[in-house]
Every structure is written in structure tokens, then in C-alpha cells.
N, C-alpha and C positions, 0 to 999 in steps of 0.2 A: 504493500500500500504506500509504506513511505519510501520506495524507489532506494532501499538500502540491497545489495546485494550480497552484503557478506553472514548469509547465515548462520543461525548456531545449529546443529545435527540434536535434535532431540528425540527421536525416535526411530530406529529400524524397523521398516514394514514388509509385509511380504517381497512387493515387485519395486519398493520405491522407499525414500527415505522422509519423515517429515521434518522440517525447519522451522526454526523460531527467529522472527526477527528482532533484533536486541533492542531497537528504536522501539517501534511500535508496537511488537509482543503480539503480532497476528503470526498466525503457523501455517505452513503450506506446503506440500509436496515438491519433491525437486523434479518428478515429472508428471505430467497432465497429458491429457489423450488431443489429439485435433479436436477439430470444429464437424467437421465429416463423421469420424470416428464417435463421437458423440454422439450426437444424432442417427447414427445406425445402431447405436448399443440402444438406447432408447426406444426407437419405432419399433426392435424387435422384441424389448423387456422394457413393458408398458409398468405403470408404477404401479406398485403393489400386486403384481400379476401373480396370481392363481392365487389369492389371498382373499379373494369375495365372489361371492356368489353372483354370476349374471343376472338369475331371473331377480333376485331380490335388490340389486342395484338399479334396473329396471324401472321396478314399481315404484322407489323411493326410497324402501326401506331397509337396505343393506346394510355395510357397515361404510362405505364412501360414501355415500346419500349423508349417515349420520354424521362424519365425520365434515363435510361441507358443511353441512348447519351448524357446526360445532364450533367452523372458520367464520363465519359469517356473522355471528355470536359474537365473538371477537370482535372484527370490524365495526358493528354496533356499539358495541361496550366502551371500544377504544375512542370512535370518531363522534359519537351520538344517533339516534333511530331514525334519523332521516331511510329515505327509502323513494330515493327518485332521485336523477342525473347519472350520469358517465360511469362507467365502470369499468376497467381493464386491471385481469391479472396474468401476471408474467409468469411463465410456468403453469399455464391453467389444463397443464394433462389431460386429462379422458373427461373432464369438463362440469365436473359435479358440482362445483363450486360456482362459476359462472350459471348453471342450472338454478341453485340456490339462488341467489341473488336475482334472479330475472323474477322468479316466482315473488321475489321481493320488493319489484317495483323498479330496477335497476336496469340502464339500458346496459347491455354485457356486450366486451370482446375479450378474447385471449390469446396467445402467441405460446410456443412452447416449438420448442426443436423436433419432436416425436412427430415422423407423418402419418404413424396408425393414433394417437392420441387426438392431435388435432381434427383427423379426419373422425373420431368417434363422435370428438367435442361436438364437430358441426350438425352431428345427426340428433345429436342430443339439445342443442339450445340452434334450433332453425334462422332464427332472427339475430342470429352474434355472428358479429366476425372475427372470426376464428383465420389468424396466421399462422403457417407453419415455419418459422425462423426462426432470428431472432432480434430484439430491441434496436433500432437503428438501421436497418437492411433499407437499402433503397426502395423497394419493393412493398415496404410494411404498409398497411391502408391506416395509417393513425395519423391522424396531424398534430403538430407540437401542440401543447398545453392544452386537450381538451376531453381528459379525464377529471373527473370529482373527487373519487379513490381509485387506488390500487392496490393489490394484493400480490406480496410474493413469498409462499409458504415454501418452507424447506428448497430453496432455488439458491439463494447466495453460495453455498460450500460445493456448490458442483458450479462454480462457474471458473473456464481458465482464466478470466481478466475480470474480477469482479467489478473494480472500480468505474473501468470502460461500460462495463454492461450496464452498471445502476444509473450509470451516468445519461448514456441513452434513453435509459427508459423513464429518468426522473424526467426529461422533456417532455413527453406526453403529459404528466402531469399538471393542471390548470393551476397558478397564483393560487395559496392558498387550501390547495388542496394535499392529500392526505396519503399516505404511504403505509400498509400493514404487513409487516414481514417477519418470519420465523427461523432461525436459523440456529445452529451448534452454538451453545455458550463456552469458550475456553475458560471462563470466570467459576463454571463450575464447582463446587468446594472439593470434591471427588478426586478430580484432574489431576495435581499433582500426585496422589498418594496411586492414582491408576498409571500413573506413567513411569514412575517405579516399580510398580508391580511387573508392568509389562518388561520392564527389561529386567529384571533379575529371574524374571520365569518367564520366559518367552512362549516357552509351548504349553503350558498350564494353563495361560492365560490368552492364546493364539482367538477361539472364538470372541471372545469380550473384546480385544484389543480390536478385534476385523468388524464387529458392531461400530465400533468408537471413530473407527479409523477407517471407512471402507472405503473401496478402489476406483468409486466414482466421486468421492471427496476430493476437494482439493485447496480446498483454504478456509480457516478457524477461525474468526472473529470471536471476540469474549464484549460481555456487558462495557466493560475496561475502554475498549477501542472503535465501537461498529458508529458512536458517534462522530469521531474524527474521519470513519469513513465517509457518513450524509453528507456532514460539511463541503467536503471535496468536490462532492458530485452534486453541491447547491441546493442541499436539504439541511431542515434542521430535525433533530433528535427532542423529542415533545415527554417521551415515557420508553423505559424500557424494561421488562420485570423477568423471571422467569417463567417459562413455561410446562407443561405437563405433555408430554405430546399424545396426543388422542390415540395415536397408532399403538400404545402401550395397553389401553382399556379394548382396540376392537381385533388385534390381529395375535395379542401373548398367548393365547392358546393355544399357536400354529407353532409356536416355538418350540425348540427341542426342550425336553423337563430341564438339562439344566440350563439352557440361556433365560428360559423361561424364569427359573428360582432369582438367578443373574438379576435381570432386569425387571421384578417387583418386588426384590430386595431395596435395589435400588431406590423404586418409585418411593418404598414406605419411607426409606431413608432420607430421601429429597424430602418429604413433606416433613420430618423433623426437624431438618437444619433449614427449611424454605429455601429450597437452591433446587436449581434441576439440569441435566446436561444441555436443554436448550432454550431461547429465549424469545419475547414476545416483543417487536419494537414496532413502536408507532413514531413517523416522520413527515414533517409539515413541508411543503415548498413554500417560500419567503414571498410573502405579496396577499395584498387581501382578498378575500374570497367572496366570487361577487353572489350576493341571494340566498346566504344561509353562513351559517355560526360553526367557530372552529375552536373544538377543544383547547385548555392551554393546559 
């Protein structure tokens, strides 16, 4: 982020190694996949695949249907229950979320790299425009600044150049208006004491570490730094707290018994100390908003 390139080696991963920069304390793989390469791991391992049920995704009532209402929740909570104006989120997958939100008053588009995601998105919300790219591409059908909100759930740690990306997509964004995103907390209380583990037991600890750390991640913002990132990219940091991530209450039972123990272990333990491996930020673009009120 801060354009340092002399890493510190904090972690050996399976194919790749992770770094910490000593400036700013964001952590990042020393390799990342293309842009192509991406986008074809994706279109062919769609998110959360073989983890919910089609017919009951369908009707509403799966665990993605629950888990959009869940995001949208959010957004309300964060920005207030308005329910009408612009709406784009980046990374909007197989499209469940943008579905939510229309059924909410919300005029919806999405963008996301997957071409089976996008093309589900479209069948799923008729009236959205739905791109398959990504933030900034000549091609995009978005005109600058004429979003209300946006949503970018679990999208920042899979991107190769996050600051370039946020930075494109914070233009869409209208004066005033609103940014809701999800991402890995490195601020976690956990973190250090897991990243000693993982190196003095490396294979004891191999599944937990490939959760923590897995191989379409590629860079760790913490509570600590993701505001110095907005700034950059000409956003301001409004709130940012931990999160619980919902995929924990609708998919741990698909986990094997002991990742499963792992990680609501974990959860109980996050709700003790109020820390969770990832985080909820809410972010403003600077300029007033025209015909409706904006959290401070």
C-alpha cells in the first residue's frame, strides 16, 4: 500500500510466502495469480460451490438467500433504512445480494470477474446490470459518481492491486455516498499467537493455517490500516468494528469434525474477547449528499 518494497518474510505457505510491510503492517503474498488466471479459477469454482442447495437458493430460502439478507442488514444498520437510489456491489457473485436489495427498493448492478457468476447474477435480478470485469475497464456500463451505496463483501484480500481496484470503483460512487465492505482483520487478537503456532508446527497446524491463509488470498489489511487505505483512494473511514462472518453459522457443518471444532472454538472465543478474524467497515466519499442524510 505504502509503495515500501522491502518486506519482512512472516510466514511460509504452501506455494508462496507471506510478507509484512514494516511501514504500514499490511501483509501480502510475494506471488499472486494474473488477471486471466483469476477469472478462470473463479467462472469454474463459483463461491461457495457445492455448499447450498439449488432448489432452496431458488425459492429464497437457502443459506445464500439468508446470508444476502444478512448483508443487507448490514448496509441498513450501517448507512440508515433508506430503500430507494443506486446501488452497485463489486464482487456481486451469483447475485443474491443484489436480488436482496432490488426486492428492497434498490435500483441494483454488479461486476464481478466470474463469467458463470455474472451470467447466473443476470438470470437472477432481470433489471440489473450485471458486468463481467472488472472496476475501471473501458467497457464497464457505470458512469462516475452515480451510485448511492456500495457493497464489497469479502472482495479486498483476493485482489492483486487492491488500492488501484478500490480506487476505480470508489468513482462510481456519488458525493456523499456510502461504501460497505468486509474483509480479513490482521488486528485480530488471535493472529499473533496463530502465526506462531503455524511455524513451530507447521503440519499440525497445515488445515487452520490454509483457512487463515488460502491461495486465493493475497493481501491482509487489519482495523490498524484499511483507513489509511480509503484515504488514498479518496474515501473517508466513518466506522469500523468486527465482524462475525455468517458463512461460520450457515456452511460449519460441511466442515470436516475437526476444522469444524477449529473454527467454533474460535467463534465462542471471539465473542469473549469481542475480536473476530474479520471486519465490518463503513466508508463515506467526501462531498454532500444530495436528497437524503448521511450517517457520521
Amino acid at each position: 500500500m505504502c509503495g515500501n518494497t522491502r518486506l519482512k518474510l512472516t510466514l511460509r505457505l504452501r506455494d508462496r510466502n507471506l510478507m509484512t510491510c514494516p511501514d504500514c503492517g499490511v501483509k501480502s503474498t510475494d506471488r499472486v495469480g494474473e488477471t486471466a488466471e483469476i477469472a478462470d479459477y473463479y467462472t469454474e469454482v463459483q463461491a461457495h460451490h457445492g455448499k447450498a442447495d439449488g432448489d432452496a437458493v431458488e425459492e429464497g430460502s437457502g443459506p445464500l438467500a439468508a446470508i444476502a439478507r444478512g448483508q443487507a442488514d448490514w448496509i441498513e444498520d450501517l448507512c440508515g433504512p433508506r430503500r430507494f437510489g443506486s446501488f452497485l456491489e463489486v464482487g456481486c457473485s451469483r447475485g443474491h445480494l443484489l436480488e436482496e436489495m432490488e426486492v428492497r427498493g434498490w435500483t441494483v448492478s454488479g461486476i464481478d470477474v466470474s463469467r458463470s457468476s455474472t451470467e447466473e447474477a443476470r438470470t437472477r435480478c432481470k433489471d440489473a446490470a450485471v458486468y463481467c470485469g472488472q472496476p475501471g475497464d473501458p467497457d464497464a456500463p457505470f458512469a462516475p459518481e452515480s451510485f448511492d451505496r456500495m457493497a464489497m463483501y469479502d472482495v479486498l484480500a483476493h485482489l492483486v492491486d487492491p488500492k488501484d481496484t478500490l480506487r476505480k470503483a470508489a468513482a462510481y460512487l456519488k458525493p456523499g455516498g456510502h461504501l460497505v465492505m468486509s474483509s480479513c482483520n490482521e488486528s485480530w487478537t488471535l493472529v499473533p499467537w496463530m502465526l506462531r503456532a503455524f511455524a513451530l508446527f507447521p503440519k499440525r497446524t497445515a488445515d487452520l493455517r490454509d483457512e487463515m491463509y488460502e491461495g486465493q488470498h493475497y493481501c491482509y489489511f487489519s482495523i490498524d490500516n484499511i483507513g489509511r487505505l480509503l484515504e488514498e483512494v479518496g474515501l473517508e473511514l466513518v466506522r469500523v468494528e468486527p465482524l462475525q462472518p455468517l458463512s461460520t453459522r450457515y456452511f460449519v457443518h460441511q466442515y470436516s469434525p475437526k476444522r469444524r471444532f477449529a473454527l467454533l472454538a474460535m467463534v465462542r472465543l471471539d465473542r469473549m474477547l469481542g475480536s473476530s478474524r474479520k471486519m465490518l467497515v463503513l466508508a463515506r466519499k467526501p462531498g454532500r449528499a444530495v436528497g437524503s442524510s448521511s450517517p457520521t
